[in-house]
VMD Tcl script that draws the C-alpha trace (Angstrom):
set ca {
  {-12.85 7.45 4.50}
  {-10.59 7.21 1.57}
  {-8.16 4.43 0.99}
  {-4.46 5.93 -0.73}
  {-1.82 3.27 -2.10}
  {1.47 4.54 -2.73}
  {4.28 2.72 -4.39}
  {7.81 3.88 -5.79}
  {8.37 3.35 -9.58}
  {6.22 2.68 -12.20}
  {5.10 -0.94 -13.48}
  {5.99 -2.24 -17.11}
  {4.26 -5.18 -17.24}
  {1.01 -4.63 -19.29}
  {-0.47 -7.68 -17.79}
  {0.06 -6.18 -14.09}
  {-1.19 -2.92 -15.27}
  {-4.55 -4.89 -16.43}
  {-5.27 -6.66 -13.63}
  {-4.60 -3.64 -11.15}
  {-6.41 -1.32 -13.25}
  {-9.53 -3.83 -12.86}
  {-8.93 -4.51 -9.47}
  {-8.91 -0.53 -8.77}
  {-11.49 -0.21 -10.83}
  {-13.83 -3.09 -8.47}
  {-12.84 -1.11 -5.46}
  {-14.95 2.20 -6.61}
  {-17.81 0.46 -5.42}
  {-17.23 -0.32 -2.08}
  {-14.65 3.44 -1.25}
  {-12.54 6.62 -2.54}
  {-9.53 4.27 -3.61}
  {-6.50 6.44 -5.50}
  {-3.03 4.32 -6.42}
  {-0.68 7.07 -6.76}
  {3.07 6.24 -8.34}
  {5.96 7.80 -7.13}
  {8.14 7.86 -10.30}
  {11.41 6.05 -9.66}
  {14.88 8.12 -8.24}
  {17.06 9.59 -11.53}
  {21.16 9.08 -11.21}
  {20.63 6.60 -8.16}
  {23.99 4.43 -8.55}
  {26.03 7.69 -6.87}
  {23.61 7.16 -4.07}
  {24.52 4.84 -0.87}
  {21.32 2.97 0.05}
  {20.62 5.25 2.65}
  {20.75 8.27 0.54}
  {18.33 7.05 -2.02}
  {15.71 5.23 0.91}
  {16.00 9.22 2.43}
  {15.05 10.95 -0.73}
  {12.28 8.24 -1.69}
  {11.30 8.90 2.21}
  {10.96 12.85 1.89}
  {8.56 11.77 -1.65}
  {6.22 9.91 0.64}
  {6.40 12.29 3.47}
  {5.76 14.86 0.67}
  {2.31 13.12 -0.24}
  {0.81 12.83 3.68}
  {-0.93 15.42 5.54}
  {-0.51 14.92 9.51}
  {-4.25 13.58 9.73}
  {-3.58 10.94 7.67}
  {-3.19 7.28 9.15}
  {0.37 6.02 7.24}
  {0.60 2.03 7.03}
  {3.82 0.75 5.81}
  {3.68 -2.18 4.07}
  {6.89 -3.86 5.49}
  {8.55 -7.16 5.32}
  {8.45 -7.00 9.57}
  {5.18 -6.04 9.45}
  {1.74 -7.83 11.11}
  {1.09 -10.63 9.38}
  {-2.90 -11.75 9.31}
  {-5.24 -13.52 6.70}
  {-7.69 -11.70 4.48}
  {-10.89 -12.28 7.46}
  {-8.48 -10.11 9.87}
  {-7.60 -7.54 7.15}
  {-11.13 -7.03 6.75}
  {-11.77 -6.62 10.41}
  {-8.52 -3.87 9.99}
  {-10.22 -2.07 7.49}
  {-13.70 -1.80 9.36}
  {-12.06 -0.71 12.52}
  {-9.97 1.84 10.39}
  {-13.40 3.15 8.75}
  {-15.08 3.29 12.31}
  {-12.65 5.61 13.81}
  {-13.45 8.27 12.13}
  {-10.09 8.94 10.29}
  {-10.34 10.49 6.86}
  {-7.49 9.34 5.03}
  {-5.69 5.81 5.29}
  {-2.54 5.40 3.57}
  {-0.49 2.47 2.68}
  {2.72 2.95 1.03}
  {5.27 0.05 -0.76}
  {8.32 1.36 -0.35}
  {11.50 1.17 -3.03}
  {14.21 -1.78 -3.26}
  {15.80 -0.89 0.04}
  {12.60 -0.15 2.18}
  {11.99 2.95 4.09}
  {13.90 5.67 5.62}
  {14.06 6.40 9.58}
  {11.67 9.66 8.77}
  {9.04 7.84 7.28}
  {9.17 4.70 9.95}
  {9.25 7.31 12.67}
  {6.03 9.14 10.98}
  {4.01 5.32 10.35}
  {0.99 4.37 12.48}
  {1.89 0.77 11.31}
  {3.54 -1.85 9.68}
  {1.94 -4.51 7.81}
  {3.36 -7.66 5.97}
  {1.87 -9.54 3.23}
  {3.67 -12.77 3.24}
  {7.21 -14.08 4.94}
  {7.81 -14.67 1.04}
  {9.86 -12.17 -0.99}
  {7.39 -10.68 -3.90}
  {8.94 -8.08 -6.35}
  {7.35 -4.74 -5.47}
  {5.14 -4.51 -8.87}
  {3.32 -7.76 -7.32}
  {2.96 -6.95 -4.11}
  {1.19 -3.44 -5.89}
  {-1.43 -6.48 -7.35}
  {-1.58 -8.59 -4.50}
  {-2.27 -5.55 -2.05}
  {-4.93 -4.26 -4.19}
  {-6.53 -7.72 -4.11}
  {-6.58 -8.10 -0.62}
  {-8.21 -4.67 -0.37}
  {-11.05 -5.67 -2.56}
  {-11.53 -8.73 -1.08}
  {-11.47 -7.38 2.71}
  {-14.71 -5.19 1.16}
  {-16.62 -8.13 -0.14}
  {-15.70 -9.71 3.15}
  {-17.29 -6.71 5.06}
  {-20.48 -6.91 2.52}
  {-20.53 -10.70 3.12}
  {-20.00 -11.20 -0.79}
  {-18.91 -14.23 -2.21}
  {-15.65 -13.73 -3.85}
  {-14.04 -14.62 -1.08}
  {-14.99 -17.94 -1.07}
  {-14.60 -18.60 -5.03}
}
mol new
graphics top color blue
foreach p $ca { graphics top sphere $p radius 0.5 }
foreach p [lrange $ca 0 end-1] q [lrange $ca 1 end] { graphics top cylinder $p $q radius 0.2 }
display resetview
């Protein structure tokens, strides 16, 4: 199986960049991880925020085949800690499925299209985090539901 992030708009912050690069990096050894950007919407303010959440939509949409398991990473999403994730990600890898994808979507969320195409929804926190952390954080949780699964320690540090 092979694990896809995808995120709208690009991160500045060198530090960020750093510690998901490593992070990404870490997660080579347990599966086929790719973080793919979707470069941020060009002459947005004439757009209502329906508009720009459809044209970000059709961008995702763009980058799934119809085999592919689509996660959304949503505010309303399931909530559960990092022992359940890892649970989610082994019973993920046991059915078979080639492709899992989990997308962060722009500042307004998703369009209709892409929640009507999503096998899921899945929330990291009831807290607000700007989307270049939640890019981090995600990544994090990833790695650490595989040293979970491997019975690793990191997860206990």
């Amino acid at each position: 199986m092979q694990i896809k992030l995808i995120a709208i708009g690009k991160t500045d912050d060198k530090n960020l960049q750093a510690l998901i690069a490593d992070y990404t990096k870490r997660l080579g050894f347990y599966i086929k991880f790719d973080f793919e950007v979707i470069p941020d919407l060009k002459k947005v303010k004439n757009l209502s925020e329906t508009q720009q959440k459809d044209k970000e939509g059709e961008l995702i949409l763009s980058k799934t085949q119809a085999s592919d398991v689509l996660i959304l990473l949503d505010e309303n999403g399931k909530q559960m800690d990092s022992v359940a994730f890892s649970g989610y990600l082994q019973k993920h890898m046991n059915s078979g499925i080639k492709t899992l994808i989990f997308v962060i979507g722009g500042p307004y969320g998703f369009s209709d299209e892409v929640y009507s195409r999503a096998n899921g929804k899945l929330g990291l926190s009831k807290m607000t985090f700007s989307h270049q952390m939640v890019r981090l954080f995600f990544i994090e949780q990833l790695y650490r539901g595989f040293t979970i699964l491997r019975n690793e320690p990191y997860h206990h540090r």
